[in-house]
C-alpha atoms as one frame of an Amber mdcrd trajectory, in Angstrom:
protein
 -68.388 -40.212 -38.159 -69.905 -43.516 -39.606 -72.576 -45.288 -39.063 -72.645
 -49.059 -40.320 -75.639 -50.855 -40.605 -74.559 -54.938 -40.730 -77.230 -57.392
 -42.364 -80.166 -54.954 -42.158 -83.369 -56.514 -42.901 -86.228 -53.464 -42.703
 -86.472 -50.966 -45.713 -88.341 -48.931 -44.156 -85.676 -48.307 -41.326 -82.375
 -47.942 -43.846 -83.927 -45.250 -45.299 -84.727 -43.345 -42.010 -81.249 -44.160
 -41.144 -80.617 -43.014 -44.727 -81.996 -39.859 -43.894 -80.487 -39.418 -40.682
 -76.823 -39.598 -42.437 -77.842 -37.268 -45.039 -78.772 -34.428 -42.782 -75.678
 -34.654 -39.876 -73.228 -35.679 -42.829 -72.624 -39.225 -41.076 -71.142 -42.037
 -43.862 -73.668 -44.762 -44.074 -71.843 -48.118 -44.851 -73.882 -51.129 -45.704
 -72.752 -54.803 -45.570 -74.297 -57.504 -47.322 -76.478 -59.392 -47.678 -79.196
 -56.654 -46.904 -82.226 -57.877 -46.424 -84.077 -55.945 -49.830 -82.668 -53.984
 -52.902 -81.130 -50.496 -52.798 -84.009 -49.749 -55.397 -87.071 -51.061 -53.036
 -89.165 -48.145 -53.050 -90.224 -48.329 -49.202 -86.179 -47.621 -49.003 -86.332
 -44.765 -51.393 -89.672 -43.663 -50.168 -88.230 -43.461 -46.084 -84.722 -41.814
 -47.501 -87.193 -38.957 -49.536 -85.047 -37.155 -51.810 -82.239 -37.351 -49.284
 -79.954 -39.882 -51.393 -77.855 -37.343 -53.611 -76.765 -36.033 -50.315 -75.396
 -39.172 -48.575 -72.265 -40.915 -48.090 -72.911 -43.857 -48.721 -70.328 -47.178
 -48.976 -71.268 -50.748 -49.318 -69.085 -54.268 -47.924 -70.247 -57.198 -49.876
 -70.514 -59.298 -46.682 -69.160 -59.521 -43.248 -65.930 -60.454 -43.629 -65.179
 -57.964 -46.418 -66.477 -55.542 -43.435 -63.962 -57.002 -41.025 -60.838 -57.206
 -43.397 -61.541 -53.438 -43.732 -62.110 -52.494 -40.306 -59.207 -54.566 -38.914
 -56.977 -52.232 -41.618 -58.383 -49.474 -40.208 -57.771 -50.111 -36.654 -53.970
 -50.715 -37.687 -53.224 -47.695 -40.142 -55.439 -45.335 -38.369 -56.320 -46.123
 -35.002 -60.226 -45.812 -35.895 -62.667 -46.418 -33.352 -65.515 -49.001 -33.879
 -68.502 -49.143 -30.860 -70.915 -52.125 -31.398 -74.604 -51.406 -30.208 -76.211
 -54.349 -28.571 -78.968 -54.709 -24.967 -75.854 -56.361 -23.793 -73.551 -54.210
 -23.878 -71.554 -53.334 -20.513 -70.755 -49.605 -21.281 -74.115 -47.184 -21.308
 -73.640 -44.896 -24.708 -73.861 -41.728 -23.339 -70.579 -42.400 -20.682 -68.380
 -43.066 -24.358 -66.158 -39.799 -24.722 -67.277 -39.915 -28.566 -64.650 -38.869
 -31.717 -65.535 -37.482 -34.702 -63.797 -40.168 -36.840 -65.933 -43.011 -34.585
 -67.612 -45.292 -36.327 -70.865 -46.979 -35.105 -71.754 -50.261 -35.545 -75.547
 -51.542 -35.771 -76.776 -54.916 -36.553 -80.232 -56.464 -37.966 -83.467 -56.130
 -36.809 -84.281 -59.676 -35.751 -81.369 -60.844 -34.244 -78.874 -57.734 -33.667
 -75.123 -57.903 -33.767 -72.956 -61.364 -33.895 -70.469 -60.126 -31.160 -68.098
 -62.669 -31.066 -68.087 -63.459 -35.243 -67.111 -59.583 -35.780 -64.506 -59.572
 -33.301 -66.058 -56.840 -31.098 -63.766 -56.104 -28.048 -66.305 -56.194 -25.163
 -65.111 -52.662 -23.996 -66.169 -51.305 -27.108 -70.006 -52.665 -26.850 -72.208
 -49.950 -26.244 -76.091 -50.629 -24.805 -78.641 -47.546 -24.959 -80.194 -48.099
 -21.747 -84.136 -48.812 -21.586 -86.859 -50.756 -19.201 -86.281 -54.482 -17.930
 -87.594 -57.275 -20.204 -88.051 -55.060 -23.316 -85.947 -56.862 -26.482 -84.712
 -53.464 -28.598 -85.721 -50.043 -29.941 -86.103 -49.955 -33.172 -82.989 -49.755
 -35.188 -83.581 -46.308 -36.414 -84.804 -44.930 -33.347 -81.656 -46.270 -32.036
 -79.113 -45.293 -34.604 -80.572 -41.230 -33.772 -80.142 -41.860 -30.162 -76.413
 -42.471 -30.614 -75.867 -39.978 -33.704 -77.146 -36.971 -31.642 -75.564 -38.156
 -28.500 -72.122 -38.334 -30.023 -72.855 -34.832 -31.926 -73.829 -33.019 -28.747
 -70.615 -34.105 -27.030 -69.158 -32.831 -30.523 -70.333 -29.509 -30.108 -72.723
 -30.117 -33.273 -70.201 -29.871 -36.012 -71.126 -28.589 -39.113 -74.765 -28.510
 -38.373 -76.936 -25.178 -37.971
């Protein structure tokens, strides 16, 4: 499984996320332009001493990101789900993959939809109260990790 992280803005939340992929063996794939350094210590600091065990893969901006995923799609048939509010399909009804990969955007603003190309049947929302803008990224990016593990069976973790 991987979980992509698209423009992220927060330290503080890469690192949880950081953390997150380190301990359920999820790759963490960054693309550019982040929002802070790889070496900010509030990144380091959240992530702990988690970093030697993580996957982790950069794209040096969006379209580098797309080029790759579109090859991806073709040669492999990978999956890519795209969290936003608006999303039509509730995350828990996806019939998750272990080669999936999920797709988060920043902080702020959230995913560009229609500039990544996301097929609208593969935008996943994580439901939550009326009138209430987001959960925070990490928070979110566990909510789907351990949703699509459970379904898994919890592969490879104890």
């Amino acid at each position: 499984m991987t979980l992509i992280l698209v423009e992220p803005e927060i330290p503080q939340n890469t690192g949880t996320i950081a953390r997150l992929c380190a301990v359920t063996g999820v790759r963490l794939e960054l693309v550019h332009p982040l929002g802070f350094s790889l070496d900010d210590k509030h990144l380091r600091r959240a992530g702990l001493d988690y970093w030697p065990h993580l996957d982790v893969r950069e794209h040096r901006s969006p379209a580098a990101f797309i080029r790759e995923r579109d090859r991806a799609v073709a040669d492999d048939g990978a999956r890519f789900f795209y969290f936003s509010r608006r999303g039509p399909l509730c995350y828990a009804d996806v019939a998750w993959r272990a080669d999936d990969a999920l797709v988060f955007g920043r902080e702020s603003s959230g995913l560009d939809l229609d500039a990544l190309g996301a097929p609208s049947g593969a935008v996943v929302r994580i439901p939550m109260r009326p009138g209430l803008r987001s959960l925070n990224l990490a928070n979110a990016a566990s909510v789907a990790v351990y949703e699509a593990y459970r379904q898994l069976g919890f592969p490879g973790l104890g």
